[in-house]
C-alpha positions, 0 to 999 in steps of 0.5 A: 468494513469497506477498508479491510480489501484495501489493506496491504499486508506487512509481507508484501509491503516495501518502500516506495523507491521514489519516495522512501517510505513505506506511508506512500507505499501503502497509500498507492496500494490502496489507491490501486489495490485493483490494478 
C-alpha cells in the first residue's frame, strides 16, 4: 500500500518533453513525488 502516494493521476499526467513518453513521465513523478 506504500505505492498508492507515488501514483500520478491520468489528468495530471503528460508526456515528458525530453523523452516523449508518458512511462518516463510517470516514472520522474514517482521518483519526485515529494518535490
Amino acid at each position: 500500500m506504500a505505492f498508492k502516494k507515488w501514483t500520478a493521476s491520468a489528468r495530471q499526467l503528460r508526456s515528458d518533453p525530453r523523452f516523449n513518453s508518458k512511462l518516463v513521465s510517470k516514472f520522474i513523478n514517482c521518483l519526485m513525488y515529494d518535490g
